[in-house]
C-alpha positions as CSV (number, residue, x, y, z in Angstrom):
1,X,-21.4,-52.8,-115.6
2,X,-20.7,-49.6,-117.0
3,X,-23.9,-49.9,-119.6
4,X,-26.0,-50.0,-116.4
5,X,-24.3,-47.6,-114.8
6,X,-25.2,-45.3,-117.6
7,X,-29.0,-46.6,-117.7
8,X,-29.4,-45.7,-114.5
9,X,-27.5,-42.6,-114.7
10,X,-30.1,-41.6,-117.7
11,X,-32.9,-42.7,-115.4
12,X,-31.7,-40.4,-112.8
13,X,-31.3,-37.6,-115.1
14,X,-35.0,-38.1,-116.7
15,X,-36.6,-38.1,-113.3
16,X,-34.8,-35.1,-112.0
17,X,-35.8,-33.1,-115.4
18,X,-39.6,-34.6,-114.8
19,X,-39.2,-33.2,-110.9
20,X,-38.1,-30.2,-112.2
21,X,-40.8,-29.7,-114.9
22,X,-43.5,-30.4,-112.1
23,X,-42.3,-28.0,-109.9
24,X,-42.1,-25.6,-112.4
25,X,-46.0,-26.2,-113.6
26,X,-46.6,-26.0,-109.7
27,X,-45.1,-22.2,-109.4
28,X,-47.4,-21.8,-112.7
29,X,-50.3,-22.9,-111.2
30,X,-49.9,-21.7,-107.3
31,X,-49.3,-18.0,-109.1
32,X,-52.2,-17.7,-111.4
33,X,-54.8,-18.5,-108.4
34,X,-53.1,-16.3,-106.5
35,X,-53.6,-13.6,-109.4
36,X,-57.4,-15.0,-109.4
37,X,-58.1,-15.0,-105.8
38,X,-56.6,-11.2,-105.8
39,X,-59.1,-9.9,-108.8
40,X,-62.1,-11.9,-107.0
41,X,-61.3,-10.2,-104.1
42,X,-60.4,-7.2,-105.5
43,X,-59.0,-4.8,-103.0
44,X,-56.0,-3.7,-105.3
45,X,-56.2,-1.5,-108.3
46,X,-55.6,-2.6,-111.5
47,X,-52.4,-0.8,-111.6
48,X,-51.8,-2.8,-108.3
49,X,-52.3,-6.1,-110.0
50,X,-50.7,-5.6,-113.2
51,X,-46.9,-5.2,-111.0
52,X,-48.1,-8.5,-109.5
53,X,-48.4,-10.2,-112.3
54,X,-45.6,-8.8,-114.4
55,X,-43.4,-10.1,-111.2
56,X,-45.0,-13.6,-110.9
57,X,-44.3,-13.8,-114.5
58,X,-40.6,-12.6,-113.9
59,X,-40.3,-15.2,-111.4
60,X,-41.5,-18.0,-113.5
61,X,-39.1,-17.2,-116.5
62,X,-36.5,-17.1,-114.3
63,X,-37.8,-20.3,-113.3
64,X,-38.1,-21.9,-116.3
65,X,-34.8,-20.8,-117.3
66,X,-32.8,-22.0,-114.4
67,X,-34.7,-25.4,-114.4
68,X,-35.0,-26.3,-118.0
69,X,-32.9,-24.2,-120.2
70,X,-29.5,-24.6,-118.1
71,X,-27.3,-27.5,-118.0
72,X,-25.4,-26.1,-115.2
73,X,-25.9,-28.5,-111.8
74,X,-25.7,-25.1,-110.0
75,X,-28.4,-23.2,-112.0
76,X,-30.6,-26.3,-111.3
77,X,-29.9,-26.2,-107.5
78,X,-30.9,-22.5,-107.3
79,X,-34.0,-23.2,-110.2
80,X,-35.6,-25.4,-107.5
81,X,-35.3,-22.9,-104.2
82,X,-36.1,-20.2,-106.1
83,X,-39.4,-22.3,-107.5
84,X,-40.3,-23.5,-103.8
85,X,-40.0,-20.2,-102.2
86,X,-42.2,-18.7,-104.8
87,X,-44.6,-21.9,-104.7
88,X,-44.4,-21.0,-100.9
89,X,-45.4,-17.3,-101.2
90,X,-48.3,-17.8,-103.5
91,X,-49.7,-20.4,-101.3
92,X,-49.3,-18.5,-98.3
93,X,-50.7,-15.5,-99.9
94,X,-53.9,-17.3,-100.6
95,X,-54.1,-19.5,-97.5
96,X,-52.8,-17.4,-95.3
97,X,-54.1,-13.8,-96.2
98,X,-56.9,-13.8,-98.8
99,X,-59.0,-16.6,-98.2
100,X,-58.9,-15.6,-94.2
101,X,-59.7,-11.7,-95.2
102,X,-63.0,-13.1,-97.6
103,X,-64.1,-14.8,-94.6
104,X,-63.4,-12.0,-92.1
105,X,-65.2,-9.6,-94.6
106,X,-68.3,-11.6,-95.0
107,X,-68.7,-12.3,-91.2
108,X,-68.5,-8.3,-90.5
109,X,-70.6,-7.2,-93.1
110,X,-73.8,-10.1,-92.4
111,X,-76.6,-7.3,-92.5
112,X,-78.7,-10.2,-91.6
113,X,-77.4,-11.2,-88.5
114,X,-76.6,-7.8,-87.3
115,X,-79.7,-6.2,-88.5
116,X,-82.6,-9.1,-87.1
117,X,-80.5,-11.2,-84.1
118,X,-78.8,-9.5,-81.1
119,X,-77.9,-11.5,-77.6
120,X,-79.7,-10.6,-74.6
121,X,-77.9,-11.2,-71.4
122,X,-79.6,-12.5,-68.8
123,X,-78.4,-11.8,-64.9
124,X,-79.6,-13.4,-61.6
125,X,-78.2,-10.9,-58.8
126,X,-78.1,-11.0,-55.5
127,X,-77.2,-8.5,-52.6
128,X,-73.3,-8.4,-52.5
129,X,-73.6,-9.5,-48.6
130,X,-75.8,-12.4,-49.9
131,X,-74.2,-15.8,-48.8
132,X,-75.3,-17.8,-52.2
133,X,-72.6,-18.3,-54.5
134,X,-74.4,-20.6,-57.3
135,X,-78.0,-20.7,-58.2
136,X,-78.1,-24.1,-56.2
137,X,-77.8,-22.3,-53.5
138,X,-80.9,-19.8,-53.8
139,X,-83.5,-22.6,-52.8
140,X,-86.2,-20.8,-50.9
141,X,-85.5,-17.2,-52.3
142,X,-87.7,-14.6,-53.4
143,X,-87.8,-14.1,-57.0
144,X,-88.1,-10.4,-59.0
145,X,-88.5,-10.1,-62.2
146,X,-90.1,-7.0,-64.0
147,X,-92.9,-7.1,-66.6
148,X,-92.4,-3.8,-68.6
149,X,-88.8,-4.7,-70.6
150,X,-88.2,-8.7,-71.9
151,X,-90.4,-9.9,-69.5
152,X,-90.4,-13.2,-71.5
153,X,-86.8,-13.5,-71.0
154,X,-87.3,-13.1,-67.2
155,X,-89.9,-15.1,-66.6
156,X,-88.1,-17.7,-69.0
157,X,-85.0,-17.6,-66.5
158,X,-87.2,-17.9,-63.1
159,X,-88.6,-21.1,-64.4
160,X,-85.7,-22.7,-65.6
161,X,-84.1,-22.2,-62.3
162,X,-87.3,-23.2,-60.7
163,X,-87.0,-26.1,-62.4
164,X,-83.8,-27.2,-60.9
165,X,-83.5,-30.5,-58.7
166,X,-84.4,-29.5,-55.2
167,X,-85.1,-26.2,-55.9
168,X,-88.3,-24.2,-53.7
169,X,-88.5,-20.8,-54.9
170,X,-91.2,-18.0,-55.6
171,X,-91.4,-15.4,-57.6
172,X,-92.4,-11.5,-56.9
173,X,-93.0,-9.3,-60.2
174,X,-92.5,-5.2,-60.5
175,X,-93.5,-3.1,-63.2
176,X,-90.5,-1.3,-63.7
177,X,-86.9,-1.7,-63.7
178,X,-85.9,0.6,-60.9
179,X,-88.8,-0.8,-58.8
180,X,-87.0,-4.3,-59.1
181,X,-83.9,-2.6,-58.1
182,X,-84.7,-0.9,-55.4
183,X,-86.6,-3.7,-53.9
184,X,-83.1,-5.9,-54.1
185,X,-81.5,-3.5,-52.2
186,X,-84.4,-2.7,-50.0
187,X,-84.5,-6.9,-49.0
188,X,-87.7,-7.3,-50.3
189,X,-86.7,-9.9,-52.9
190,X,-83.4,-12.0,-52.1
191,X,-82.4,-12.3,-55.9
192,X,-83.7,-10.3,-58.8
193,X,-83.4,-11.4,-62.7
194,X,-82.8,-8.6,-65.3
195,X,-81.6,-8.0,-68.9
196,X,-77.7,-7.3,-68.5
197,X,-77.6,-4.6,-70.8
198,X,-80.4,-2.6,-67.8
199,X,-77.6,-3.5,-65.7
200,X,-75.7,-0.1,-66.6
201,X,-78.6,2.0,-66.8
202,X,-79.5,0.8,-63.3
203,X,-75.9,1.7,-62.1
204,X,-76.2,5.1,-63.2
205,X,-80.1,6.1,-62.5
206,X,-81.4,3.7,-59.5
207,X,-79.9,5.3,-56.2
208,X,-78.1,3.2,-53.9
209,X,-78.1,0.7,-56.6
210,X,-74.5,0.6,-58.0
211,X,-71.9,-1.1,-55.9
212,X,-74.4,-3.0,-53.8
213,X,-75.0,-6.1,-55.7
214,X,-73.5,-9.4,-57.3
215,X,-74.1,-10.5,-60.3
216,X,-75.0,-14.6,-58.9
217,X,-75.2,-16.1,-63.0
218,X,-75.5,-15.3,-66.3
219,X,-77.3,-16.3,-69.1
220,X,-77.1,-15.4,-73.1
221,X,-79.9,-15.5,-75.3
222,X,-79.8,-15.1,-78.9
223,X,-83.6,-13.0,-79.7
224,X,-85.3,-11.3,-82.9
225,X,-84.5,-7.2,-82.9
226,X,-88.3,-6.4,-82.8
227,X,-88.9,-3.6,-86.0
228,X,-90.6,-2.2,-84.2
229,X,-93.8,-2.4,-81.4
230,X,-96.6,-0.5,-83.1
231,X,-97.8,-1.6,-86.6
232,X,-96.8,1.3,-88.7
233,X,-93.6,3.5,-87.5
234,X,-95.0,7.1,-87.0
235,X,-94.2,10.5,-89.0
236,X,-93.0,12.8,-86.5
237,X,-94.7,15.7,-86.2
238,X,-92.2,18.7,-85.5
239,X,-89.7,17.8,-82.6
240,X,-89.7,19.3,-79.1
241,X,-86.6,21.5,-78.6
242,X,-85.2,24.3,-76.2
243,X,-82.9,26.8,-76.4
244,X,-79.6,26.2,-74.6
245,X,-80.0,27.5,-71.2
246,X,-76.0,29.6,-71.3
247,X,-76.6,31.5,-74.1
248,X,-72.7,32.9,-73.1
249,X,-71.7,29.1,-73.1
250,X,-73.6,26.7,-75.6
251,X,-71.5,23.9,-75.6
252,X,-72.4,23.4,-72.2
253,X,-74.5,20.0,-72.1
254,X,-74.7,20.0,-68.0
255,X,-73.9,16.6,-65.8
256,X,-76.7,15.3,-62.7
257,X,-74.7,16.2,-59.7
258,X,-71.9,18.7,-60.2
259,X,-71.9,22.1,-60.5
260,X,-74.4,22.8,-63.4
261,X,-76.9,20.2,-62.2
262,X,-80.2,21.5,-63.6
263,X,-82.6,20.8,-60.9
264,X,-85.0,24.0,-61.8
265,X,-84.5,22.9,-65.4
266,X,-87.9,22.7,-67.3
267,X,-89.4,19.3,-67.7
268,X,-90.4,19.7,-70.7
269,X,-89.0,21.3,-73.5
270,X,-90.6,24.0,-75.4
271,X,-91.9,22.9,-79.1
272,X,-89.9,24.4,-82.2
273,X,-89.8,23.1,-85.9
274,X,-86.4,21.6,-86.7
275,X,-85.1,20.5,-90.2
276,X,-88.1,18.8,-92.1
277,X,-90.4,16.2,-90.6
278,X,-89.7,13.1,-92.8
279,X,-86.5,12.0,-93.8
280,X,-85.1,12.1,-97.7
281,X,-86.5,9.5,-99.9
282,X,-84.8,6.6,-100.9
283,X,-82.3,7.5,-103.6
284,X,-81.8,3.5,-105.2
285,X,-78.4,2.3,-106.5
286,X,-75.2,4.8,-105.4
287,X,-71.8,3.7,-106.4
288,X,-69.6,4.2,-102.7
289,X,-66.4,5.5,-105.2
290,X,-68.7,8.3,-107.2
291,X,-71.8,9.2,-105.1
292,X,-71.8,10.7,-101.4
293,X,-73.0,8.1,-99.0
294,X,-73.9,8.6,-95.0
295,X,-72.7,6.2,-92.3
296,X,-73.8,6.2,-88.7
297,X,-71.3,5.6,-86.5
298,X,-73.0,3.5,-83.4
299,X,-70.5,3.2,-80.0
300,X,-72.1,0.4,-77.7
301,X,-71.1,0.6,-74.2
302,X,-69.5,-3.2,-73.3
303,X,-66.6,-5.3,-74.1
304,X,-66.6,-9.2,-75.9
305,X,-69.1,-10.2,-78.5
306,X,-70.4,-7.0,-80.7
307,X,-73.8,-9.2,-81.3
308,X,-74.4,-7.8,-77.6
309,X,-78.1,-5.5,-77.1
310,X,-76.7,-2.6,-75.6
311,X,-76.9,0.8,-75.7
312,X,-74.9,3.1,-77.8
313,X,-73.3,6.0,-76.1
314,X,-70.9,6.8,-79.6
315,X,-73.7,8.4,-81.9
316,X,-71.7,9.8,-84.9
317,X,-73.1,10.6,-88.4
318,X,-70.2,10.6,-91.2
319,X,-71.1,12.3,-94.7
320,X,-68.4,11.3,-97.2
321,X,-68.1,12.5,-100.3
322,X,-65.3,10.8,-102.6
323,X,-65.6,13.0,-105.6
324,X,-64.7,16.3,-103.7
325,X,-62.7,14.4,-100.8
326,X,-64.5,16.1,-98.3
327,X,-66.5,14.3,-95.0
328,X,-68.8,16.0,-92.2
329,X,-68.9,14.5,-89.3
330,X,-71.5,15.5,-86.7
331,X,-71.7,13.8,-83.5
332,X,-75.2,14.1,-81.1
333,X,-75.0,13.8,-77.4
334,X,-76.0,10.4,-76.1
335,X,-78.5,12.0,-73.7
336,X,-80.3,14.1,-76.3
337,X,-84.1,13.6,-75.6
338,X,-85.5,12.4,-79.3
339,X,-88.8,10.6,-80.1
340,X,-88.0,7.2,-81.2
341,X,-88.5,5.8,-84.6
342,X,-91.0,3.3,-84.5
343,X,-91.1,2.8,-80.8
344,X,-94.2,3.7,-78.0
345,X,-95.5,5.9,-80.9
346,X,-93.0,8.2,-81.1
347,X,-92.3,8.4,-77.4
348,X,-89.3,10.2,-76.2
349,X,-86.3,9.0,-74.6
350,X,-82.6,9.3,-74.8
351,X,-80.7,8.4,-78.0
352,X,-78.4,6.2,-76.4
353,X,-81.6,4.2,-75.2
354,X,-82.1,3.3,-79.1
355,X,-79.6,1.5,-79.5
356,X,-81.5,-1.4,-77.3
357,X,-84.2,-1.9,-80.3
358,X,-81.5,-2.6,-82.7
359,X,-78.9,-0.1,-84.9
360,X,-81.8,0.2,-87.5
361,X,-84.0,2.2,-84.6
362,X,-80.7,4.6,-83.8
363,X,-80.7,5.1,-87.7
364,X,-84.1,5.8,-88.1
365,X,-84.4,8.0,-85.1
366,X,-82.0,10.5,-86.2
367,X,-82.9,10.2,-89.8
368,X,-86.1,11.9,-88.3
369,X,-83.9,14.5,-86.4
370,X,-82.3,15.6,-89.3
371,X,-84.1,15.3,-92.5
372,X,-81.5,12.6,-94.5
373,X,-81.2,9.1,-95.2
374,X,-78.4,7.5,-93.4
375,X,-77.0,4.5,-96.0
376,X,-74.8,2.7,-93.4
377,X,-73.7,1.5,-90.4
378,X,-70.6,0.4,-88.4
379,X,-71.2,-1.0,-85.2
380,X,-68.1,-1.2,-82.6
381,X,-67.6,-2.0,-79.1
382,X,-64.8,-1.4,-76.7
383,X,-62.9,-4.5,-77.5
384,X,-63.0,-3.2,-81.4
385,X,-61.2,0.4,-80.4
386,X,-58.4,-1.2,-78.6
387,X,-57.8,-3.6,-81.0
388,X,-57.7,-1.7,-84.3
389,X,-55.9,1.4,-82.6
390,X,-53.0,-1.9,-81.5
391,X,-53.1,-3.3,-84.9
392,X,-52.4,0.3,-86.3
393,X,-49.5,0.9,-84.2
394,X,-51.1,3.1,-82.3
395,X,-52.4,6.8,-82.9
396,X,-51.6,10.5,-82.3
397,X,-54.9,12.3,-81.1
398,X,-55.0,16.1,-80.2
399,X,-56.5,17.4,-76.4
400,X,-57.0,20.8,-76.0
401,X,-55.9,20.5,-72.1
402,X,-54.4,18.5,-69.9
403,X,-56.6,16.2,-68.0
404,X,-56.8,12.7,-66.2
405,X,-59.4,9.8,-66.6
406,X,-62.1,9.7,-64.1
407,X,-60.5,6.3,-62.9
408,X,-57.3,7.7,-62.6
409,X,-55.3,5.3,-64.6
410,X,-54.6,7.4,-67.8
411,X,-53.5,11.3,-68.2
412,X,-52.8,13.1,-71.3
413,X,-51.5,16.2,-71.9
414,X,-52.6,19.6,-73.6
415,X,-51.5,19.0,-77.0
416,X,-50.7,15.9,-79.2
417,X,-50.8,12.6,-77.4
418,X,-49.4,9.0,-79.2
419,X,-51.6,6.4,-77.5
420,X,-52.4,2.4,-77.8
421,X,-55.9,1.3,-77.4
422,X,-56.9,1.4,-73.7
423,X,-55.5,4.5,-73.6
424,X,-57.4,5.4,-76.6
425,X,-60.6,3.9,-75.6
426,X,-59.8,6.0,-72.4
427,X,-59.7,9.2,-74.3
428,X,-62.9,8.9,-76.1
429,X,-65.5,7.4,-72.8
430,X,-63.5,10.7,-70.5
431,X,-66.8,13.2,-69.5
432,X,-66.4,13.7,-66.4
433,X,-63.0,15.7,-66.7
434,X,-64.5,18.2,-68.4
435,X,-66.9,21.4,-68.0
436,X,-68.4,20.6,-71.6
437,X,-68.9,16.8,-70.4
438,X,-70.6,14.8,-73.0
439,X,-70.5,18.2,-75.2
440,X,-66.4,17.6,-75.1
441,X,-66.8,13.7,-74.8
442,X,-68.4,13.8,-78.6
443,X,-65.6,16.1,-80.2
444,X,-63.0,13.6,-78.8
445,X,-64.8,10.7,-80.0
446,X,-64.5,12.3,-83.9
447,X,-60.8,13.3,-83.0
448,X,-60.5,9.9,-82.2
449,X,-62.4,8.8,-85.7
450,X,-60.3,10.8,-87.4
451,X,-57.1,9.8,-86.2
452,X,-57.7,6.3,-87.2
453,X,-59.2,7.3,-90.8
454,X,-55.9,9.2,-91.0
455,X,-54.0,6.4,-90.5
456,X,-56.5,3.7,-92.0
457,X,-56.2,5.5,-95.5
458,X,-52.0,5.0,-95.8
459,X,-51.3,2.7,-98.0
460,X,-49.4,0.4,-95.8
461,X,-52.9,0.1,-94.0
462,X,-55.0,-0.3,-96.5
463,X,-53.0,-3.4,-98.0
464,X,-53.0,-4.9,-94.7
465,X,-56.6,-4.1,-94.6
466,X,-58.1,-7.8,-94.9
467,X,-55.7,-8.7,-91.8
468,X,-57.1,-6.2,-89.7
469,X,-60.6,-7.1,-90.2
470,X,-60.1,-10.6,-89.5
471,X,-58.3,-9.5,-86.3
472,X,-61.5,-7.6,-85.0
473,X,-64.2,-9.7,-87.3
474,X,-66.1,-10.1,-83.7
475,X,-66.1,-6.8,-82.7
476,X,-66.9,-5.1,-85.2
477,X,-70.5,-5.0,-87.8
478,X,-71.2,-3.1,-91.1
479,X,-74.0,-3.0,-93.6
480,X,-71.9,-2.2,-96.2
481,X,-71.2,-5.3,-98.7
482,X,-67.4,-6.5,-98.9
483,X,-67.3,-5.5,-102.5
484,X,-68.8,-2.1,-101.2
485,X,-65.7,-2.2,-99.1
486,X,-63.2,-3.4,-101.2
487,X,-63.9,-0.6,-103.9
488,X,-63.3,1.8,-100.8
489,X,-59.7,0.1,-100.6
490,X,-59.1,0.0,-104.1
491,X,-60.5,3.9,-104.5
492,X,-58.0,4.9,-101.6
493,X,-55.0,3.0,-103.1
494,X,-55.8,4.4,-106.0
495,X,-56.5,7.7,-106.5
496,X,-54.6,8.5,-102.8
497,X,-57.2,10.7,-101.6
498,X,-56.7,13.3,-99.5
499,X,-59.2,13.5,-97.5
500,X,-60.7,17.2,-95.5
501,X,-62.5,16.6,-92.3
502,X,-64.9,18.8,-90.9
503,X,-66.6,18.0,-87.3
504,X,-69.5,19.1,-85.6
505,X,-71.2,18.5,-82.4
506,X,-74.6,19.3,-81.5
507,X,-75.5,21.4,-78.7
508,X,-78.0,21.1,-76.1
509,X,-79.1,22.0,-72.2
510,X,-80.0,19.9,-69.7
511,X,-83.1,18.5,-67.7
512,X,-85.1,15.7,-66.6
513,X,-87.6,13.9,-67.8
514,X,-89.3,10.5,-68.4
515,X,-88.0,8.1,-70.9
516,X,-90.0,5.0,-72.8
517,X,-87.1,2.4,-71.9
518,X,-87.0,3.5,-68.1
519,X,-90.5,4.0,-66.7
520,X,-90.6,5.0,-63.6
521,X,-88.5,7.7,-62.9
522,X,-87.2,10.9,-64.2
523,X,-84.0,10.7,-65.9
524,X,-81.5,13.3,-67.0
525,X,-81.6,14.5,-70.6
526,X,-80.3,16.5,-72.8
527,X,-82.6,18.9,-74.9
528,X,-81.0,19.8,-78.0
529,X,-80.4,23.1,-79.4
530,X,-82.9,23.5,-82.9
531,X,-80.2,26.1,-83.8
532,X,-77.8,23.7,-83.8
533,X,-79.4,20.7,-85.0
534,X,-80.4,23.0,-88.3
535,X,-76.2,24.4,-88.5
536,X,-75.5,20.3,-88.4
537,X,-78.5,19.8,-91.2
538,X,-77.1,22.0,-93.2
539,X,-73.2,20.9,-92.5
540,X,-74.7,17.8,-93.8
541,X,-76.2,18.9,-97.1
542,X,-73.4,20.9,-98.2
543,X,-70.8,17.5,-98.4
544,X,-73.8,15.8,-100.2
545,X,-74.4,18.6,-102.5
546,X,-70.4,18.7,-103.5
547,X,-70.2,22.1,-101.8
């Protein structure tokens, strides 16, 4: 009895040392693919790395001490939860925070997608008296769509809803967008079809427009982002500028109807030679940690998916140069009046307009403004602000005055204000508050920027840096590369740069005149000041240059 008793005893004992030998191979092999999935992704210096593994490897001798090279029952007992909790952290590091943060990073920086494919909205709207409520609902109603802008995509929409069991309708087409709108609210059509992101532009330009209809259905339509619609993009010859109007007060960019609404202003702005008329060559391979680089900062005016067409109404240019740690931003109003890049042959039209055609045309274009060669892009929505500024904890932003939202719901005061992200969303879209309108707008957009870089470039941020992209992976696009990135992270952890930040915002004066996405009408715009566009130039060069 007692010579089993002692087999099985021995058994026991062999098992448990097995047991314990496998969960000490396991913390062994759970810790060196978390030391391999960290240098793949590489967002932590070397230095970073090398504490990480001297304390894996601290943990496994302890380990391997408590599980194999003790006799003591008690040792044993704390070998194995100290094993499994570190088993548990490696695997949770990997699982739970690298692997997540590779795919996040890949998904924002797909220059593919975000550079060829955009998703067009398609609306069917009615009158907001109109008794329809579904499309079913509709049968016998006149039809407009417009043939100047996606007139594909409308006509696409009519049919398919011709199309529908029982359905009887016809179809009415206008050349222009504001001609469609106005015959809605006029009663000449009952329903009219349009590309959502027009929808905002109509608001602001087609009178009686805004307020006065209902958005019936919607529609979303994954399309190419044309390069362009001429066969070879245009040179610009020199661009068409004015003087600002207030020679006492050039940061004036006037509003259409308040006090400093330019009716008299000339409709065409007199010629004068800016910068250069091409931009800079292509300079090849840059290294992001040792060479300056340029990123264009593009604003698009709508919440949800970032993959949205849409204008973009944040148009900021950020030089940064990591060998002196110095970065210029300069921001251009979203009205200025520019000839696009690659688009009706030059024609002009707003810069906010651009961003319809695609990021690359908004690049392009003010490449041509100013003479450079803008490397990169970050695309964000509305959704994307409030979300990082919550994720961040929140930010401190400086107003030179007091002042309340044009909706009423947010007020800050003269000085430094802590805010979340509707509140800081709220603080970069305020215009109407302000004498400088967009002029102000622009400098509180980069205040805003630079806020968030301050706080981005901590290092509790930066290591956190993979979970905050995977919290706004879908509002938010890059051209940069994820290693491009990384070495960013890894620069900034590194070295602990402290970074000087210069802004800049382009002045211009106000007018009216036609624009090549909104035939029809005359639209207000915002003639830049070649003075200023040269000062910002030259801003520019002087980062790039190391000066």
């Amino acid at each position: 009895m007692n010579s089993k008793k002692r087999k099985g005893s021995k058994r026991l004992e062999k098992a448990m040392r097995i047991a314990r030998l496998v969960l000490f191979f396991l913390q062994i092999i759970t810790a060196a693919a978390l030391i391999v999935e960290t240098m793949i992704f590489a967002i932590l210096p070397g230095k970073y790395v090398l504490v990480m593994i001297m304390g894996l490897c601290f943990a496994a001798l302890l380990s391997f001490l408590l599980l194999t090279v003790s006799k003591k029952r008690r040792d044993m007992i704390i070998g194995c939860i100290w094993a499994l909790l570190w088993i548990l952290i490696c695997v949770l590091a990997v699982v739970l925070y690298l692997e997540p943060a590779r795919k996040s990073l890949k998904k924002v920086t797909n220059k593919e997608a975000t550079e060829t494919i955009h998703v067009t909205g398609i609306s069917v709207l009615v009158r907001k008296d109109d008794k329809a409520q579904k499309l079913e609902e509709t049968n016998g109603y006149v039809y407009g769509i417009q043939t100047s802008e996606d007139y594909a995509f409308s006509l696409g929409a009519y049919e398919y809803i011709a199309k529908m069991s029982g359905m009887n309708i016809s179809v009415k087409e206008f050349e222009y967008y504001d001609n469609l709108a106005q015959a809605l609210i006029n009663k000449e059509i009952d329903a009219m079809i349009a590309d959502t992101s027009y929808l905002e532009m109509l608001n602001e330009y087609s009178e009686g427009f805004s307020g006065n209809y209902r958005i019936l259905s919607e529609l979303d339509v994954e399309s190419e982002i044309p390069k362009s619609d001429i066969s070879v993009t245009p040179t610009p010859t020199e661009f068409e500028v004015m003087p600002t109007i207030d020679p006492d007060n050039p940061d004036i960019t006037p509003e259409p109807g308040g006090e400093k609404d330019p009716t008299g202003a000339p409709e065409k702005p007199t010629p004068t030679p800016i910068v250069q008329k091409t931009p800079m060559p292509d300079r090849g391979e840059f290294s992001v940690t040792e060479d300056y680089f340029i990123v264009y900062i593009s604003g698009i005016d709508c919440y949800g998916s970032i993959d949205a067409r849409s204008r973009s109404d944040v148009n900021i240019l950020m030089v940064v140069n990591p060998t002196t740690g110095k970065i210029q931003m300069v921001t251009v109003p979203r009205d200025s009046y520019v000839p696009l890049a690659g688009f009706g042959g030059g024609s002009y039209d707003k810069l906010t307009h651009a961003g319809l055609y695609g990021v690359k045309t908004s690049m392009n274009t003010l490449d041509n403004l100013f003479g450079i060669k803008t490397d990169y892009y970050v695309r964000v929505n509305f959704s994307s602000v409030e979300k990082f500024v919550d994720l961040l904890g929140g930010v401190d932003i400086y107003s030179p005055i007091a002042f309340t939202s044009h909706d009423g719901q947010n007020t800050f005061t003269a000085g430094w204000n802590h805010v979340n992200g509707k509140r800081a969303l709220s603080f970069a879209r305020e215009r109407y508050a302000f004498q400088g309108g967009d002029f102000q707008r622009g400098k509180n957009q980069m205040d805003l920027i630079k806020a968030v870089f301050g706080k981005m470039t901590s290092t509790a941020a930066l290591t956190n840096f993979p979970n905050l992209m995977s919290q706004v992976s879908n509002n938010f696009q890059t051209n940069m590369t994820m290693d491009q990135l990384t070495a960013l992270c890894r620069m900034q952890l590194d070295r602990g740069i402290s970074w000087s930040i210069d802004t800049y915002a382009v002045t211009a004066s106000g007018g009216n005149a036609f624009c090549y996405s909104y035939k029809g009408s005359k639209l207000y715009v915002a003639y830049l000041n070649s003075e200023s566009v040269k000062e910002a130039a030259s801003k520019m060069r002087a980062v790039m240059e190391g000066r």
